[in-house]
C-alpha positions in Angstrom: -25.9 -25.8 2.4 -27.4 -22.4 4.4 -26.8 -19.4 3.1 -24.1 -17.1 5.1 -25.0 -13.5 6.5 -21.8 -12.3 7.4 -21.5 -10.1 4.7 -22.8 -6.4 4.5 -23.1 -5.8 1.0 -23.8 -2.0 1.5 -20.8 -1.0 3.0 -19.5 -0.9 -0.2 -19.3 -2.0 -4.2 -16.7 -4.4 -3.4 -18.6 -6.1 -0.9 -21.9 -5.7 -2.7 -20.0 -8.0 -5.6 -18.7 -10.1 -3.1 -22.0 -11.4 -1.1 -23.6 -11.6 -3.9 -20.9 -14.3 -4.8 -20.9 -16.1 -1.7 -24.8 -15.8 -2.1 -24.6 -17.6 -5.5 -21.8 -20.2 -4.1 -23.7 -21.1 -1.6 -27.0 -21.6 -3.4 -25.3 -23.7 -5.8 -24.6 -25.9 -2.8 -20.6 -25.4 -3.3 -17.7 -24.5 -1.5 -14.8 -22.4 -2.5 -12.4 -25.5 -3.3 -15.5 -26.4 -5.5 -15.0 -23.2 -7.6 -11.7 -22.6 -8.0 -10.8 -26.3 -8.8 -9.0 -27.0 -12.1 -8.1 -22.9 -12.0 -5.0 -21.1 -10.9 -6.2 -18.9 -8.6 -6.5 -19.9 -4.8 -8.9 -20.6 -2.1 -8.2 -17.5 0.1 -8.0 -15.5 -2.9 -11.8 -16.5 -3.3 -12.6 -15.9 -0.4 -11.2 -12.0 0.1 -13.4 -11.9 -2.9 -16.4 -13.0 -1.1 -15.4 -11.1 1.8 -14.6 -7.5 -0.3 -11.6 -7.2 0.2 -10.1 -7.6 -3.3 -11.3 -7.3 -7.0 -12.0 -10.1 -9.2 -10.0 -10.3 -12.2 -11.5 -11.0 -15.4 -10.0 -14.2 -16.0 -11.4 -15.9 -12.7 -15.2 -13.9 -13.2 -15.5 -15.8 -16.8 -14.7 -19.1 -14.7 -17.1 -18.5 -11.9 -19.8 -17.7 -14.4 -19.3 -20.8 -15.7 -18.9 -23.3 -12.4 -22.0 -21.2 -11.2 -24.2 -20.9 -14.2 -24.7 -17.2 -13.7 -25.3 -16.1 -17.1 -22.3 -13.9 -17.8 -22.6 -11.5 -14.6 -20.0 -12.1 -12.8 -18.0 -11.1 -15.8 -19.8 -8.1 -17.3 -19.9 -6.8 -13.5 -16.5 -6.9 -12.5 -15.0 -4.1 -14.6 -17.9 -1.7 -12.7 -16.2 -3.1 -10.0 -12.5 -2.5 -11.0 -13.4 1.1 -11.9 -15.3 1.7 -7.9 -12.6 3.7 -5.7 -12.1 4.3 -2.7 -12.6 8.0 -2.0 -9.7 10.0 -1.6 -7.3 7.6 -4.1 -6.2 7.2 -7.6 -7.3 4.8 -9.3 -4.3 3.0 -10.2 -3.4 2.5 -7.0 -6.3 0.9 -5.8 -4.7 -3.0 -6.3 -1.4 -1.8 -4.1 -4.1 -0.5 -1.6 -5.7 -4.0 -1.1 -2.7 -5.8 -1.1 -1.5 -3.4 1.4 -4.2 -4.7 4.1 -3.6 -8.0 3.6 0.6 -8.3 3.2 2.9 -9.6 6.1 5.5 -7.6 5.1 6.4 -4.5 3.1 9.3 -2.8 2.0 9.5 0.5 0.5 12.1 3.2 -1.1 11.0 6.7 -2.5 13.7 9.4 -3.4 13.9 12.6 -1.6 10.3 12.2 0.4 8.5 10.5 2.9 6.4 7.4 1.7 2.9 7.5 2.1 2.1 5.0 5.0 4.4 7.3 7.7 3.6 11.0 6.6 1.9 13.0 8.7 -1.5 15.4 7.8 0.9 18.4 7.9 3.5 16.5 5.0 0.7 14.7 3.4 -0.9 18.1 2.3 1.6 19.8 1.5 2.5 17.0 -1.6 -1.0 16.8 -2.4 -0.8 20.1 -3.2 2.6 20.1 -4.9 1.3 17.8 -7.2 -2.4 19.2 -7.5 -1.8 22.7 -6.9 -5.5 23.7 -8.2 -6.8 21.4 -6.2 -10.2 23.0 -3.6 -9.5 22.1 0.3 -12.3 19.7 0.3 -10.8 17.5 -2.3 -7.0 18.1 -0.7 -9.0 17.0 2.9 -10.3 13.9 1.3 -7.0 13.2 0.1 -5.1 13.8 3.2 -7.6 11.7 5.4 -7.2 8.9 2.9 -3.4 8.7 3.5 -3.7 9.2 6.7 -6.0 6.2 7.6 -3.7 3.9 5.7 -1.6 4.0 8.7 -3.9 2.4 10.3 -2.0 -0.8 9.7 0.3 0.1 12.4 -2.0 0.2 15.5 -2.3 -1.9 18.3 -5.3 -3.6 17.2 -4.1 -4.5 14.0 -1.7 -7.4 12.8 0.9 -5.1 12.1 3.0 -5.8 9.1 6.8 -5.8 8.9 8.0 -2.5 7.5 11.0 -1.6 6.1 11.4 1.6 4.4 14.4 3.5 3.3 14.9 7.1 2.9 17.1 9.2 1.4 19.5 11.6 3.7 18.3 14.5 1.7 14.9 14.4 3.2 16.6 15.7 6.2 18.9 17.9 4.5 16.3 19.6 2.5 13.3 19.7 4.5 9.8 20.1 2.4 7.8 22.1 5.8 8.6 25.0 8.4 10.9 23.6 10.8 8.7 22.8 13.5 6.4 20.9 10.8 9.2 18.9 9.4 9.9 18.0 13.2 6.9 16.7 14.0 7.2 14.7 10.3 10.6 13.0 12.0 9.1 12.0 15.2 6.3 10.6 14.3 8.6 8.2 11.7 11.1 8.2 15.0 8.4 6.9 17.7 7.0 4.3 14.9 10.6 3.0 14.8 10.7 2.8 18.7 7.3 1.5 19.4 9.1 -1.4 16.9 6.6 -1.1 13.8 8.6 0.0 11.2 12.8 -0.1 10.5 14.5 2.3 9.3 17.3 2.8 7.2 19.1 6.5 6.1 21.1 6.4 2.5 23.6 8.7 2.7 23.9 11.6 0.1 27.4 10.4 -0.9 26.7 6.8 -1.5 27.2 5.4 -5.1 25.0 4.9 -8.1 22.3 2.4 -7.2 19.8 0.6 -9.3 16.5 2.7 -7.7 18.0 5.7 -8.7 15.7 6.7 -11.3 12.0 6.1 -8.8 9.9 4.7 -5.8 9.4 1.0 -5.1 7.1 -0.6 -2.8 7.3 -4.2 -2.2 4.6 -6.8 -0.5 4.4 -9.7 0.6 2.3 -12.2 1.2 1.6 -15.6 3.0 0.3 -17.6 0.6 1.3 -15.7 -2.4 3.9 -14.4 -4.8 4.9 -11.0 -4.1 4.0 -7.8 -5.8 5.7 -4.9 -6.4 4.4 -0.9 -7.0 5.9 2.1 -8.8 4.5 4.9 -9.2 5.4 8.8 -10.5 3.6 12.0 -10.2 0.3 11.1 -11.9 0.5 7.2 -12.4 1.5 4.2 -11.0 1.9 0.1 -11.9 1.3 -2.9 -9.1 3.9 -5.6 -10.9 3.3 -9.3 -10.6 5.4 -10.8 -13.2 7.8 -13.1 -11.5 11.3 -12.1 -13.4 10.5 -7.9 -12.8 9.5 -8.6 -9.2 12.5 -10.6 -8.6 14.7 -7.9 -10.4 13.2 -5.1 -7.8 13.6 -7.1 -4.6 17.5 -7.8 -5.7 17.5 -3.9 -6.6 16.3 -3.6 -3.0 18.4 -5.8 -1.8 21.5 -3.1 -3.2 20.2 -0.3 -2.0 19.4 -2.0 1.9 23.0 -2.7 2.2 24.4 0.6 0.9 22.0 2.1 3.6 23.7 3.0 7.3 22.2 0.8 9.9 19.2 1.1 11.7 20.0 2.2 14.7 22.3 4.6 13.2 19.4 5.8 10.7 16.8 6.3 13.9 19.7 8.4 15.9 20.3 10.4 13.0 16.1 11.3 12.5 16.0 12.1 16.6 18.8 14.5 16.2 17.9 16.1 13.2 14.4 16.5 14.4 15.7 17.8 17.7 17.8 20.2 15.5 14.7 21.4 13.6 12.9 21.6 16.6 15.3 24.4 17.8 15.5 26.1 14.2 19.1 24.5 13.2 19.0 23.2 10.0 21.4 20.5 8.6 24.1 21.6 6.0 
């Protein structure tokens, strides 16, 4: 079997790990079903592996070792692999960031702000130094640009995900920037929702007791796999994959979607209070 080039392994650790997979697969003269047969994890899971664009989990390196008779270093080389980042983000948040690229469809709530994926530069620095106040501008830049080229996954030349997100009506009553910042912050999340890449949904101030009440929830999902779900506080967060707490989240979701106005209603209400803040009126 040749050997494939289509890897850079330079472009970064994860890719470095996974040509030199493919490398080994290959010389061994076997294909992906060949090494993940009689083992739960997948084909393409392999193969975004091979390609870098995941981590391999312990677990699956002891099991390649042994189809591929490398001598332990798959294994002893994927925690320096689990412990690479990409500049800019924590480091428990580096599974919810590779799962990000690859989902078909995302849905996400998180109390009082804007999530992550639709802030703009102006939002996103200001809450990256809210929560790292000590922080020097070149580390708040890094951070800033790294949020900021998530949103990548809404441009033209990407397959765009389905969004949904939720946010809560005090975002607009109680904005977090000047005005004309905050403005900006709403239009951007109000030509996203024309240009038909995300949906949005407003939950009023007076609507009951819900079961998110208490923190932020991300879900993803997948095409060929079970879905996964991320929470995250302050200065930590969890990607969750066991099937009863994922289940439990998207039914949580489920409440809170419904309790939600509509989402045509939600994107008049973020035009007009943008347009509000725009002229320096702000909501009561």
């Amino acid at each position: 079997m040749p050997v494939s080039n289509e890897i850079d392994g330079s472009e970064s650790v994860l890719a470095f790990y996974g040509a030199e997979l493919r490398y080994k697969r290959e010389q061994a003269g076997l294909t992906l079903k060949d090494v993940v047969k009689d083992c739960y994890f997948s084909v393409s899971y392999l193969s975004e592996i091979e390609r870098g664009y995941r981590r391999m989990p312990r677990k699956l390196a002891l099991h390649v070792d042994r189809v591929l008779g490398t001598d332990g270093f798959f294994t002893r080389r994927c925690d320096d692999v689990r412990r690479s980042r990409r500049g800019g983000h924590a480091h428990y948040f580096e599974r919810a960031l590779e799962a990000e690229g690859k989902a078909t469809g995302m849905e996400e709530w998180y109390p009082g702000l804007v999530p992550g994926l639709l802030q703009t530069a102006s939002y996103a620095r200001a809450l990256v130094l809210g929560v790292n106040p000590l922080s020097t501008e070149e580390e708040v830049e890094e951070k800033v640009s790294a949020r900021l080229d998530r949103a990548q996954l809404f441009e033209a030349d990407h397959k765009v995900p389905a969004y949904w997100m939720i946010l809560h009506e005090s975002v607009l009553n109680h904005p977090l920037l000047p005005l004309g910042e905050m403005a900006e912050q709403l239009n951007h999340i109000a030509e996203l929702g024309r240009r038909r890449r995300v949906v949005t949904q407003i939950l009023p101030c007076n609507s009951a007791p819900h079961p998110l009440m208490m923190g932020s929830v991300k879900t993803m999902r997948f095409r060929d796999e079970p879905p996964l779900i991320y929470i995250e506080s302050a200065y930590s967060g969890d990607t969750i994959d066991d099937p009863e707490i994922v289940d439990q989240y998207l039914k949580a979701y489920d409440l809170v979607r419904a309790a939600a106005l509509p989402p045509a209603a939600s994107l008049e209400m973020i035009q007009a209070t943008a347009e509000d803040f725009r002229n320096g009126k702000q909501r009561n």
